[in-house]
Backbone as a ProteinNet text record, in pm:
[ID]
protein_1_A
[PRIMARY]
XXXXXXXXXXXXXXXXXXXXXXXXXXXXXXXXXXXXXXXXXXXXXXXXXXXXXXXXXXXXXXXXXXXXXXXXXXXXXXXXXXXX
[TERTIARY]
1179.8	1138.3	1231.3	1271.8	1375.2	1299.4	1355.5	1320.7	1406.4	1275.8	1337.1	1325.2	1455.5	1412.9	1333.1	1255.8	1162.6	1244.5	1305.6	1366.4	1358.2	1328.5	1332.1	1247.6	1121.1	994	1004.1	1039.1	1006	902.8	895	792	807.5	824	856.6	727.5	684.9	550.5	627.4	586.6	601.5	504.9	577.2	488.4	594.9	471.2	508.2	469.6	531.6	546.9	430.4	330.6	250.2	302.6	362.8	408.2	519.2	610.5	717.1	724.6	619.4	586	737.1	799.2	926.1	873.4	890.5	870.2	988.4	951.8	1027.6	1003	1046.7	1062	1037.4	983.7	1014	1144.4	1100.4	1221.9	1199.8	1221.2	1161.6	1152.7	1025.2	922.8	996.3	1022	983.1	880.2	828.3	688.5	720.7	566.1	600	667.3	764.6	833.5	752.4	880.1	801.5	768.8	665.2	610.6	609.3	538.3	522	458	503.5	415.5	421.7	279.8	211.6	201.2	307.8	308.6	295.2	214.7	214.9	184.8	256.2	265.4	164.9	69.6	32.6	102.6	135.1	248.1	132.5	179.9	92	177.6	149.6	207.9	129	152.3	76.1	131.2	148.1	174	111.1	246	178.2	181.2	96.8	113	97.3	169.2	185.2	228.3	200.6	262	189.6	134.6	29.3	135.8	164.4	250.7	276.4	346.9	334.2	501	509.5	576.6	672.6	627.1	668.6	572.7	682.9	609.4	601.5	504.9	540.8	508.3	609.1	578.8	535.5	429.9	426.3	323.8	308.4	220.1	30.2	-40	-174.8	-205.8	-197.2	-197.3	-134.6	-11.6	41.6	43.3	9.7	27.7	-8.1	-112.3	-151.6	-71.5	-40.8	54.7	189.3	231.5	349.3	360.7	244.2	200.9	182	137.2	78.8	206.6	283.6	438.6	537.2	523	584.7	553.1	439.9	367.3	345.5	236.8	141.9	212.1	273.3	374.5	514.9	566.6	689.9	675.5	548.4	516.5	476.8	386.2	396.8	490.8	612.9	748.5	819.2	821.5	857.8	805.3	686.6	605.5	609.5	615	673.4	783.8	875.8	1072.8	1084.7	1031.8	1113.6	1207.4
-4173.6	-4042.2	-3938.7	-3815.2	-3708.1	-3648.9	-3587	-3498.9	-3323.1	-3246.8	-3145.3	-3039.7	-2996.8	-2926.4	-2761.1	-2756.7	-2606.9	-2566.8	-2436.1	-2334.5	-2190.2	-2107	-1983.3	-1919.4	-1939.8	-1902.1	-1740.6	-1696.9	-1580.4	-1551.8	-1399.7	-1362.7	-1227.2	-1175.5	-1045.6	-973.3	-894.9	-842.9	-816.7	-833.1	-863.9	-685.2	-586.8	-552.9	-572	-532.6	-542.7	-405.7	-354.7	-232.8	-256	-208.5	-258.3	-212.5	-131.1	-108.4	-192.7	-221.4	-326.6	-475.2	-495.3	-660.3	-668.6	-561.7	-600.5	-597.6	-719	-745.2	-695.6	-636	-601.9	-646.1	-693.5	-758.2	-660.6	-659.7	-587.9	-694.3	-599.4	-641.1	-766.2	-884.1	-1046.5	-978.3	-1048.1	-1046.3	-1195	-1268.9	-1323.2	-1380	-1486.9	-1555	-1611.3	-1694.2	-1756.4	-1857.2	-1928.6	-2069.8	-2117.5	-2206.3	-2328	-2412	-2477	-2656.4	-2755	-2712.2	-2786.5	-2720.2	-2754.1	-2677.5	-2819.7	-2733.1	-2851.6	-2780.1	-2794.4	-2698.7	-2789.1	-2742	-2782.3	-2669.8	-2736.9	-2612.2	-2682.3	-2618	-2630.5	-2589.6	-2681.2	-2646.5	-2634.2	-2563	-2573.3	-2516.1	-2574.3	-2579.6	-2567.1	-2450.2	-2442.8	-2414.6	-2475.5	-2478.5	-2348.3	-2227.4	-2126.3	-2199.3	-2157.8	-2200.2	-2059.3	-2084.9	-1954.4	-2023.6	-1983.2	-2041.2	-2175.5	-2240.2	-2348	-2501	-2437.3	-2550.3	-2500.8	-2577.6	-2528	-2453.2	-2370	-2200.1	-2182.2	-2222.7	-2217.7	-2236	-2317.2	-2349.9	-2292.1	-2224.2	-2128.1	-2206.2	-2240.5	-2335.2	-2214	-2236.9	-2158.9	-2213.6	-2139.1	-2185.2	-2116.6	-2215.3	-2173.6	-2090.8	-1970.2	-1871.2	-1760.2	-1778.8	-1662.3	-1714.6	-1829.5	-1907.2	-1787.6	-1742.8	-1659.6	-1517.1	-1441.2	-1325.5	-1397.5	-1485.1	-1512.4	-1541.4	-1590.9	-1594.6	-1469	-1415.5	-1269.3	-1174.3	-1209.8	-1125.1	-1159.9	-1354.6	-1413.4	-1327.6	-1320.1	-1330	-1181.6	-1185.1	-979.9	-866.2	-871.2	-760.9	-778.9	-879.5	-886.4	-853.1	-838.7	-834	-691.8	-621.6	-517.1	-413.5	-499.8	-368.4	-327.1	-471.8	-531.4	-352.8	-392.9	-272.5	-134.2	-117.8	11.6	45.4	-67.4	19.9	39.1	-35.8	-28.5	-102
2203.2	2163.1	2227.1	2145.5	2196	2301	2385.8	2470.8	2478.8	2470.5	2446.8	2596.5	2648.4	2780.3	2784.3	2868.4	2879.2	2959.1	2996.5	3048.8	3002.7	3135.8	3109.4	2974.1	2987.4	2897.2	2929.8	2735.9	2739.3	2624.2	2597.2	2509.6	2468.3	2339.2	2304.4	2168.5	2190.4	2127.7	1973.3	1876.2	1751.8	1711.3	1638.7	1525.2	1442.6	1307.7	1142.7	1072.8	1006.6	918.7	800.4	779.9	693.3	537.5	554.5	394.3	341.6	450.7	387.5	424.6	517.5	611.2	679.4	713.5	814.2	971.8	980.5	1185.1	1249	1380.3	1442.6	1599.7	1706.5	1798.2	1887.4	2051.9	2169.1	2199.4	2334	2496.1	2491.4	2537.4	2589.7	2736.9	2728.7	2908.7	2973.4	3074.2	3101.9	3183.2	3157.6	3179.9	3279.7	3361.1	3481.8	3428.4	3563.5	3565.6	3447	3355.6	3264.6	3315.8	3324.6	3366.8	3260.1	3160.6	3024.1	2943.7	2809.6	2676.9	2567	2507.1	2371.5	2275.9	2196.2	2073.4	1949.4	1845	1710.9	1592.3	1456.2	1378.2	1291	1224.7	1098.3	983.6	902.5	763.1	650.5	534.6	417.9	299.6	178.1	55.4	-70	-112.2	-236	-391.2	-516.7	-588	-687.8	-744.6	-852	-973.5	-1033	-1199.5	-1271.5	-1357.4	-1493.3	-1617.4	-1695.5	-1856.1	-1907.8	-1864.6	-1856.7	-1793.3	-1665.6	-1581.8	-1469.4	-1336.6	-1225.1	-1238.9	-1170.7	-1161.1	-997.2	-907.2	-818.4	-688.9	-605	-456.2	-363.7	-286.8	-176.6	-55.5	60.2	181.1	256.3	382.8	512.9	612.4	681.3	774.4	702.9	744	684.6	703.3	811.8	832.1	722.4	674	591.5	482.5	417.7	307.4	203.8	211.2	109.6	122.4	224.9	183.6	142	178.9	72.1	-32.9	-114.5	-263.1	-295.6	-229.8	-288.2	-324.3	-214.6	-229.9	-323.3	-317	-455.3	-604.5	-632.3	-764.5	-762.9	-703.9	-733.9	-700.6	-580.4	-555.6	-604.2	-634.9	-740.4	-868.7	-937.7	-1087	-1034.2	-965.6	-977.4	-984.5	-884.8	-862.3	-1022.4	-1078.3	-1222.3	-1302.5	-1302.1	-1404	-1340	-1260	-1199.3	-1213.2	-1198	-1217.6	-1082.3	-986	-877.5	-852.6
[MASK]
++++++++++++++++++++++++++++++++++++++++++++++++++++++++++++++++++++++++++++++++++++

């Protein structure tokens, strides 16, 4: 099994622009000494359908799964009909 090394644990506060979903990063803090970390991601995949067949796949984490469909499909078709 690989081994991956922990060094120098940092952490930088995340906001997001609610009108355009652009993240923007702070400073990185650093955290106490690393000892060990247990990280796992939840992945998720959901298939659009339009036209009476599947349309496109949007991958993410279960968490945003649905604003990235939403941004795929509803807010891309809206900009469409607006002329933006």
């Amino acid at each position: 099994m690989a081994t991956i090394g922990l060094d120098r644990l940092y952490y930088a506060p995340i906001t997001e622009t609610p009108e355009t979903g652009d993240e923007t990063y702070g400073t990185p803090v650093m955290l106490a000494k690393a000892i060990s970390a247990d990280l796992s991601v939840e992945l998720a995949e959901a298939t659009l359908h339009a036209d009476d067949g599947p349309s496109e796949v949007i991958k993410g984490t279960s968490k945003n799964l649905y604003e990235k469909a939403e941004e795929k499909w509803y807010n891309k078709t809206r900009r469409k009909l607006q002329g933006e």
